[in-house]
VEXMIMAR-217856 format. One record per atom (N, C-alpha, C): residue in one letter; x, y, z. Coordinates in steps of 0.001 Angstrom, whole numbers, padded with zeros to 6 digits, always signed. Example, Ala and Ser with C-alpha at 12.3 -4.5 7.8 and 13.67 -1.06 7.14 Angstrom:
REM residues 2
A+013190-005690+007800;A+012300-004500+007800;A+013200-003300+007800;S+012850-002250+007080;S+013670-001060+007140;S+012900+000030+007870;
//
This chain:
REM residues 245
X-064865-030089+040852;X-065567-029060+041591;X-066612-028412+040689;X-068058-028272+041244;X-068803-027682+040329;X-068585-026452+039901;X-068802-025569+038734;X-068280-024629+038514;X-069256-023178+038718;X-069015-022062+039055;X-070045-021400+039008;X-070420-019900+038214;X-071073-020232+037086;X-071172-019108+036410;X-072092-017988+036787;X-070920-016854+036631;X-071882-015342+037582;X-072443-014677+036020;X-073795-013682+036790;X-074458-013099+036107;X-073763-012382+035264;X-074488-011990+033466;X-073652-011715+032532;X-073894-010142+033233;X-074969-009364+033810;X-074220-008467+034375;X-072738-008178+034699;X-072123-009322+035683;X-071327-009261+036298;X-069937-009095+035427;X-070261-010366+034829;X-069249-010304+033356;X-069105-009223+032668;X-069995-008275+032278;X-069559-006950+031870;X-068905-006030+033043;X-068994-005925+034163;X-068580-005392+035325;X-067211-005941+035170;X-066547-007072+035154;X-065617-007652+035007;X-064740-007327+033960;X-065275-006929+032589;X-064395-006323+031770;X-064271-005089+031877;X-064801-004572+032022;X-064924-002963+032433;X-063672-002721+032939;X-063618-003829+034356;X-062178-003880+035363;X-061021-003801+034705;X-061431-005182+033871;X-059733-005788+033570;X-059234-004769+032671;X-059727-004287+031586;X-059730-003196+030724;X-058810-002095+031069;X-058984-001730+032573;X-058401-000788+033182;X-057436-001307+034291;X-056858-002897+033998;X-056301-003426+035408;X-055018-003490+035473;X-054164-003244+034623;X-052507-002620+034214;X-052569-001569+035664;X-053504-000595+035279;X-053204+000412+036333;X-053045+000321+037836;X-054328-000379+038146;X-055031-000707+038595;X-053898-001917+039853;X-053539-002769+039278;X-052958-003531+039591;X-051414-003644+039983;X-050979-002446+039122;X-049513-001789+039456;X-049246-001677+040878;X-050302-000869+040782;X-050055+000096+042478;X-050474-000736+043645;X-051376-001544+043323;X-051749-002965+044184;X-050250-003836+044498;X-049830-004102+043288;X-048732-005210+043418;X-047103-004498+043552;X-046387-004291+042619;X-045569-004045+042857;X-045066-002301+042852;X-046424-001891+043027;X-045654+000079+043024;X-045271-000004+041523;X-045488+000091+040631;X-044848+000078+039143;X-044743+001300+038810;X-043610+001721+038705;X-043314+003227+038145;X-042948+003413+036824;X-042937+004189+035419;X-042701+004038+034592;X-041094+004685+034935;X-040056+003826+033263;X-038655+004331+033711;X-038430+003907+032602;X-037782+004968+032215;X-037645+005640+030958;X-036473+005146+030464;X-035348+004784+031322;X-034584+004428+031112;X-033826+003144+030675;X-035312+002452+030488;X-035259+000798+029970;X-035758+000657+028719;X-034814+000119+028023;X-035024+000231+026302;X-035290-001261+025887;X-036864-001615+025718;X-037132-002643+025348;X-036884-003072+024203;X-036594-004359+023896;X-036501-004776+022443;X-035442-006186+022937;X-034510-006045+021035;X-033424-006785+021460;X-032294-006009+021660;X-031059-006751+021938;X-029539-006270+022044;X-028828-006606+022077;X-027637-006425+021045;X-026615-007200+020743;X-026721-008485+019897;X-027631-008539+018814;X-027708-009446+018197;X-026910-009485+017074;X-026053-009132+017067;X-024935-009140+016060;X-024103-010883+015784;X-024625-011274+017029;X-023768-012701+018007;X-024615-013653+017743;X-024790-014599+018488;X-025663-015693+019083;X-026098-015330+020498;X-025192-015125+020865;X-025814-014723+022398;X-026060-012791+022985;X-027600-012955+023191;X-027745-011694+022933;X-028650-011175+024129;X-029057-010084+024287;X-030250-010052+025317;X-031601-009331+024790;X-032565-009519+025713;X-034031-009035+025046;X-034301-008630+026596;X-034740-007364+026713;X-035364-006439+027197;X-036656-006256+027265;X-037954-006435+028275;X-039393-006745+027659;X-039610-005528+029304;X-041015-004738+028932;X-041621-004666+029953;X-043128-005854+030011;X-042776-005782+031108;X-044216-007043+031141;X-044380-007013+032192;X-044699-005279+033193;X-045619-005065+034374;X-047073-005126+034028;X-047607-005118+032828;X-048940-005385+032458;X-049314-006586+032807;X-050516-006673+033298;X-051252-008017+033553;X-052357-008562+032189;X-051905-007822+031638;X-053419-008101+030506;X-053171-008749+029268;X-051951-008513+029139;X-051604-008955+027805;X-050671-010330+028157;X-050574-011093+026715;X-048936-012038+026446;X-048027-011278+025518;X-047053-010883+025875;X-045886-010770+024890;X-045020-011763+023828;X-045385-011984+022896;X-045015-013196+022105;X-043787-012763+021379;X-042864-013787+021513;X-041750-013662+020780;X-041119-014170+019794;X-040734-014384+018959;X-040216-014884+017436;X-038477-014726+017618;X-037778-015838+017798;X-036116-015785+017712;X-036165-015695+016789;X-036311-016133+015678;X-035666-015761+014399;X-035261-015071+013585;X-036607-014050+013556;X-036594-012743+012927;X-036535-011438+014361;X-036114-012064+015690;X-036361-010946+017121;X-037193-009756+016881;X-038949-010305+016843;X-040063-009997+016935;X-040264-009984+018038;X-041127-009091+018218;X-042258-008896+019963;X-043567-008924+019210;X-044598-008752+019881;X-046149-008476+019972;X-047131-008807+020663;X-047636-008292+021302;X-048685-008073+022367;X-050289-008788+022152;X-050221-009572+022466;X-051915-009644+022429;X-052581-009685+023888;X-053988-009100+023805;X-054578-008617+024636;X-055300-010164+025555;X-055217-010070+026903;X-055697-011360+027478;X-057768-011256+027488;X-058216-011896+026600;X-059654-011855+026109;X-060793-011835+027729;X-061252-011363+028015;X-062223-010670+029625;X-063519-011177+029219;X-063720-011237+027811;X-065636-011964+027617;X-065570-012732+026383;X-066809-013859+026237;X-066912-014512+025824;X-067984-013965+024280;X-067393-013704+022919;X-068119-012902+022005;X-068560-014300+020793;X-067995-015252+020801;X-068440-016317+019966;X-068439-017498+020552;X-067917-018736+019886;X-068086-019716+020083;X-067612-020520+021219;X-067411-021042+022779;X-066556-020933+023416;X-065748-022844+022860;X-064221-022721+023214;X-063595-023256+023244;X-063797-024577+024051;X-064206-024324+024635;X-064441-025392+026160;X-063512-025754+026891;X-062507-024162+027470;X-061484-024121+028194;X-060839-022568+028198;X-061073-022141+027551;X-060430-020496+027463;X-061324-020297+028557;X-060887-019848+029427;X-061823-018557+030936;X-060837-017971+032021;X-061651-017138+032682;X-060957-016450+034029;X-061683-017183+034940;X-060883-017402+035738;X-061055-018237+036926;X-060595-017472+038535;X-061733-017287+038890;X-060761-016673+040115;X-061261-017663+041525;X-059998-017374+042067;X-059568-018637+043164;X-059288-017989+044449;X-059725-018549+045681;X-058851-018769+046675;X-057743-018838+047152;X-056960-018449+047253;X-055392-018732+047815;X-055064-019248+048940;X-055085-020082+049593;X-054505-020493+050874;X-053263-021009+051176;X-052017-020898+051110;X-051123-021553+050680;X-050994-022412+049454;X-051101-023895+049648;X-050690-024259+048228;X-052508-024775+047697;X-053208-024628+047756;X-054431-025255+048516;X-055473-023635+047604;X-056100-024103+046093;X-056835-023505+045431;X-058038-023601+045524;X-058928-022672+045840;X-060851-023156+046216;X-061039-022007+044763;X-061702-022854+043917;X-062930-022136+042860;X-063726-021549+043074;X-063958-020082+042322;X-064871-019391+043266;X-065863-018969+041829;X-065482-018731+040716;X-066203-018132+039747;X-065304-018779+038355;X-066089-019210+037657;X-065255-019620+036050;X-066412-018996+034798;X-065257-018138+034398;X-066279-017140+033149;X-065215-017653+031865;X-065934-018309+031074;X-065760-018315+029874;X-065249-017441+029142;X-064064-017334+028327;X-063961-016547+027513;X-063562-016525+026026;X-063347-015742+024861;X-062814-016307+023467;X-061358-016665+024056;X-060917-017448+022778;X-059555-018131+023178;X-058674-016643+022816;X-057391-017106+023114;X-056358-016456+023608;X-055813-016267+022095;X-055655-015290+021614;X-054976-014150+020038;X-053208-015019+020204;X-052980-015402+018917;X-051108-016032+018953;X-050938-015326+017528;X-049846-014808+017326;X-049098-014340+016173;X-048886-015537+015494;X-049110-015365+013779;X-048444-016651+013046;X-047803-017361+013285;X-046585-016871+014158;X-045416-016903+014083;X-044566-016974+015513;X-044358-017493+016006;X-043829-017310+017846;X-043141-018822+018183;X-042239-018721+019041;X-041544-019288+019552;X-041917-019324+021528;X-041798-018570+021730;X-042394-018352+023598;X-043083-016939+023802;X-043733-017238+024612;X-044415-016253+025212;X-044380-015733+026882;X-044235-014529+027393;X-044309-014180+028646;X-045689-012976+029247;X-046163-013718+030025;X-046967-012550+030550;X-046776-012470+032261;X-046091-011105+032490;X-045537-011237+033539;X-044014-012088+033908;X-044488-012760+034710;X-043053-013457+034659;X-043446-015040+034089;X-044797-015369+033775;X-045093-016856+033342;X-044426-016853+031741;X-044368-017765+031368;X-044100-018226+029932;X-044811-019878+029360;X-045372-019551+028285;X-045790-020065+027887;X-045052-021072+025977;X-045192-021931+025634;X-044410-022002+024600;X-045459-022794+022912;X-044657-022246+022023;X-045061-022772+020946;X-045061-024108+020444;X-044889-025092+021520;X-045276-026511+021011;X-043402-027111+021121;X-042710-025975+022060;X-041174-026537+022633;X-041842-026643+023897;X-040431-027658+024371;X-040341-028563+025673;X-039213-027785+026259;X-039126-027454+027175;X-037874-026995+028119;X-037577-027798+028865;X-036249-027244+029613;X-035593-028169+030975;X-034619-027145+031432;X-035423-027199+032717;X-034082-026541+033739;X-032642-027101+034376;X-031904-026205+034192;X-030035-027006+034073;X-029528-026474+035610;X-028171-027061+035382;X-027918-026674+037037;X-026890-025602+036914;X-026600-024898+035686;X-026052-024301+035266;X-026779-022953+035148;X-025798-021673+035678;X-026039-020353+035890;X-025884-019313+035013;X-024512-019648+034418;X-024429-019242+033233;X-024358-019530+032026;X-024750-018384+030592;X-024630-019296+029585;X-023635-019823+028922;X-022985-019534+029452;X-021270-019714+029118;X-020642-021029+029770;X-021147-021723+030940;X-021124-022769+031406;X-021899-024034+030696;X-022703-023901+030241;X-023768-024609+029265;X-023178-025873+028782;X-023165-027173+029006;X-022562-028343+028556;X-023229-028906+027792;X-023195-028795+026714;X-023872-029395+025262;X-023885-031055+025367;X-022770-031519+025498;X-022657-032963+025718;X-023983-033364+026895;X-024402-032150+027720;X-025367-032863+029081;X-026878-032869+028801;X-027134-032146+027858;X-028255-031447+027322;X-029238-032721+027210;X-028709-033432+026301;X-029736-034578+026028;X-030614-035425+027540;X-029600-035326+028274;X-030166-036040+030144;X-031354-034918+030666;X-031537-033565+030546;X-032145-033211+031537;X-033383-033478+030726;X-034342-033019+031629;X-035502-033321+032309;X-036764-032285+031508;X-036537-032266+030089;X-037465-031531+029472;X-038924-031794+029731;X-039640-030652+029974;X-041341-030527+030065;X-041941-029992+029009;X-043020-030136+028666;X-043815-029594+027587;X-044775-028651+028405;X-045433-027867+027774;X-046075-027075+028180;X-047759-027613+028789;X-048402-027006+029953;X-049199-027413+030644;X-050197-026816+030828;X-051703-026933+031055;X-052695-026202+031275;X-052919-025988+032436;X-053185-025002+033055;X-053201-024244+033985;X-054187-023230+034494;X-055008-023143+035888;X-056097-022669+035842;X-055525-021497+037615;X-054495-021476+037497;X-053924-020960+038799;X-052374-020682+038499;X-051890-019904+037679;X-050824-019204+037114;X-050968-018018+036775;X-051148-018009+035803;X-051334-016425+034967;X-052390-015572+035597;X-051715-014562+036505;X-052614-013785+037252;X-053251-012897+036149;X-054661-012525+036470;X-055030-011267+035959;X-055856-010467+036609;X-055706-010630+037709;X-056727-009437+038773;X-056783-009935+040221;X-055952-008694+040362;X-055486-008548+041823;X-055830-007835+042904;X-056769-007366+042938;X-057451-005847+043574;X-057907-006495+045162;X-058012-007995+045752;X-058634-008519+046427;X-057962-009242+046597;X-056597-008517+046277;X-055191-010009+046628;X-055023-010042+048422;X-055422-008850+048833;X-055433-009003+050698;X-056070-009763+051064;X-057658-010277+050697;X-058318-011069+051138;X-057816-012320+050430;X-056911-012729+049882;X-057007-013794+048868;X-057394-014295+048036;X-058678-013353+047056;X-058970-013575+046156;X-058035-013472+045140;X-057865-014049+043669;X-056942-014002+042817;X-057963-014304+041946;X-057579-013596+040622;X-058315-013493+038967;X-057200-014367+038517;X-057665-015288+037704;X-056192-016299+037062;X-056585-016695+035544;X-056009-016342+034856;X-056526-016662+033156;X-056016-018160+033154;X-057252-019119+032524;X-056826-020584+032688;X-056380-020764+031021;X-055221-020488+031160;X-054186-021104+029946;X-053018-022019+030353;X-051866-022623+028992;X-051355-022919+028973;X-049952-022636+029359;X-049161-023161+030302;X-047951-022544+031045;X-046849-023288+030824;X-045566-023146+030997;X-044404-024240+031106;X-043882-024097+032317;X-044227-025567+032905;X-043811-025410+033926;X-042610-025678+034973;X-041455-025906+033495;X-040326-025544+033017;X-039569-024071+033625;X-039893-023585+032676;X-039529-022205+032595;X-040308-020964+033221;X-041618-021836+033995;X-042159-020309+034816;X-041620-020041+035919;X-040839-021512+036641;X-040256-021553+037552;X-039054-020507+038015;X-038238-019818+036553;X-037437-018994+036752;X-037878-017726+037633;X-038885-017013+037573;X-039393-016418+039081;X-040326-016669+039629;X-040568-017263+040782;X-041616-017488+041762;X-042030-016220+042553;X-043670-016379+043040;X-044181-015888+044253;X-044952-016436+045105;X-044700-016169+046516;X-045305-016596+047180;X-046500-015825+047748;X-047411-016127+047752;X-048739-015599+048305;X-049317-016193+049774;X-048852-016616+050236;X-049227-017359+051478;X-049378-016184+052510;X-048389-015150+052381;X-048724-013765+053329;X-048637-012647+052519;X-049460-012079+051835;X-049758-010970+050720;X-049047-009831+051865;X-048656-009121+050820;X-048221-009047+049221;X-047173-010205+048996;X-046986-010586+047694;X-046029-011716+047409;X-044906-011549+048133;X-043876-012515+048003;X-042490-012713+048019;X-042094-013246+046664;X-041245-012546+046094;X-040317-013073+045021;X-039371-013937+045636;X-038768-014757+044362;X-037732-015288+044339;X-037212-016078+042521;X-035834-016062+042369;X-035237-016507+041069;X-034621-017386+041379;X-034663-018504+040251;X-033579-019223+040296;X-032425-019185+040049;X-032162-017971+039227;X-030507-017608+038475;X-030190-018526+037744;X-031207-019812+036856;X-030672-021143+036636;X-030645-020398+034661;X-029880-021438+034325;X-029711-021546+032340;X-031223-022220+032210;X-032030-022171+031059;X-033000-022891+030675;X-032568-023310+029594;X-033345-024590+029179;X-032709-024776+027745;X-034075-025448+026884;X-034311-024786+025765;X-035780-024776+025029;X-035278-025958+023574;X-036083-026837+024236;X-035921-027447+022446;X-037544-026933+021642;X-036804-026312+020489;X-038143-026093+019776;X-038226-027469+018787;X-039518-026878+018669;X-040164-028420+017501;X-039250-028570+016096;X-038382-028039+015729;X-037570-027889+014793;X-036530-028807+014921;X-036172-028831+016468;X-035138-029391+017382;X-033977-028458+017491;X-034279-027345+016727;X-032959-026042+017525;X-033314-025980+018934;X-032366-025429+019854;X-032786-025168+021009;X-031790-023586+021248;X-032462-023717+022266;X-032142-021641+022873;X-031319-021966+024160;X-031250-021646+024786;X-030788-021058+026258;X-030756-019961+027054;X-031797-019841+027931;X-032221-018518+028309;X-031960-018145+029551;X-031425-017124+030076;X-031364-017175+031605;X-031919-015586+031885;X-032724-015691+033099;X-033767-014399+033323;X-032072-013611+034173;X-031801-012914+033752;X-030858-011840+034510;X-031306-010967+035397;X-032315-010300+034942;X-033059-009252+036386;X-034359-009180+035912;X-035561-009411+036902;X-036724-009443+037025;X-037382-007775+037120;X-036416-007076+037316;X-037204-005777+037652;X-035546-004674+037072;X-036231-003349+037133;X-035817-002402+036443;X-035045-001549+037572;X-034348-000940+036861;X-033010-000003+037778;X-033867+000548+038835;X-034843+001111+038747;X-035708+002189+039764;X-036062+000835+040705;X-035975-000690+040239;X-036636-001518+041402;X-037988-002044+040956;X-038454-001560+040081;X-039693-002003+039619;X-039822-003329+039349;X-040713-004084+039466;X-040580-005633+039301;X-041700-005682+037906;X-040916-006565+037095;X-041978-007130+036067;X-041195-006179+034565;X-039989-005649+034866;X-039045-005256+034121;X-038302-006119+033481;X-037968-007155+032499;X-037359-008346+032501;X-035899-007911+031430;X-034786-008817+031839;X-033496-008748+031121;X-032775-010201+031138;X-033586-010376+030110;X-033447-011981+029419;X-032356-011803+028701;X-031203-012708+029417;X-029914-013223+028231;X-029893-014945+027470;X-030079-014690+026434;X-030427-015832+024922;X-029037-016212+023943;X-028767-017538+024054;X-028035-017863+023144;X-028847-018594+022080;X-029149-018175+020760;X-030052-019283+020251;X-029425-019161+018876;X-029469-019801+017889;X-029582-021312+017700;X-028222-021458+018959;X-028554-022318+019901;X-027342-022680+020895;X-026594-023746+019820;
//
């Protein structure tokens, strides 16, 4: 599809937005209330199996994570293009029609900020990974987890993607969608879906175990426990991790 680049006017109009689209986009999508009562980080890492706590109602950023040393850090999702372009970092915003994507604008942008150091990444409910392969199990809990089965499933590597990672939603009634064209697993994004076919979304989880081989060949096991926060807020996450599994 030919692609169509809008005036660099516009492109500054465009960051201006995104800059301010956390807010912006809250109240659009899921009502996001702040709640005080959710203590991000890790917990219970005394063990192997532990949980991590993230807010990630922001649309702007990736939250990158490090098992090893249970690191977080934020980098900002890049809105303009200030050097050299990549020949693939951009915002792309699309059409929605059911499953059925029409291109409407592709703006270039610098590539996407990664910590030294990371293992997976989430923005929102997508995840993205450090050069591990996942596979979804038929198993719910991590405590069910059959080590002997591990080697059979159906590991994916991570995928490029130009219709995942939302980042601007303001025109989600008409079906427009802002989508940062990065790399996704499409593995593990599967753990919450939405449907857009009749805005506002529909959620849905799989409740399934994931299981991450990193490039090391340790692997994790992750299962999303609740997508949203006591008050109901969605984009609240309570990830339970057994790693080194």
């Amino acid at each position: 599809m030919k692609r169509k680049f809008i005036h660099i006017a516009a492109i500054f109009a465009l960051a201006s937005g995104l800059s301010s689209c956390s807010g912006i986009l809250d109240g659009i999508y899921d009502d996001a209330q702040p709640d005080s009562t959710f203590e991000e980080g890790f917990h219970g890492t005394e063990s192997a199996t532990f949980t991590l706590r993230l807010d990630a109602t922001s649309y702007d950023n990736w939250i990158y994570i490090n098992l090893a040393d249970r690191s977080i850090e934020r980098m900002p999702i890049p809105s303009t293009l200030t050097g050299r372009w990549d020949g693939r970092s951009a915002l792309v915003y699309q059409i929605v029609e059911g499953d059925r994507y029409t291109e409407l604008d592709y703006i270039p942008t610098d590539t996407q900020a990664e910590p030294a150091h990371w293992d997976f990444a989430i923005h929102h409910f997508d995840v993205k990974t450090n050069g591990a392969e996942v596979a979804e199990t038929p198993w719910s809990d991590l405590g069910n987890v059959d080590k002997s089965a591990i080697a059979s499933l159906d590991f994916k590597a991570d995928e490029w993607n130009d219709h995942q990672v939302i980042t601007d939603l303001r025109e989600m009634m008409g079906f427009k969608i802002g989508y940062q064209n990065s790399k996704v697993n499409p593995a593990l994004t599967r753990w919450v879906t939405m449907d857009f076919s009749t805005p506002p979304p529909v959620y849905s989880a799989t409740g399934r175990v994931y299981i991450m081989r990193l490039p090391s060949g340790e692997l994790a096991a992750l299962k999303m426990r609740s997508y949203m926060s006591e008050t109901g807020t969605k984009g609240f996450l309570t990830i339970d991790i057994t790693y080194p599994l």
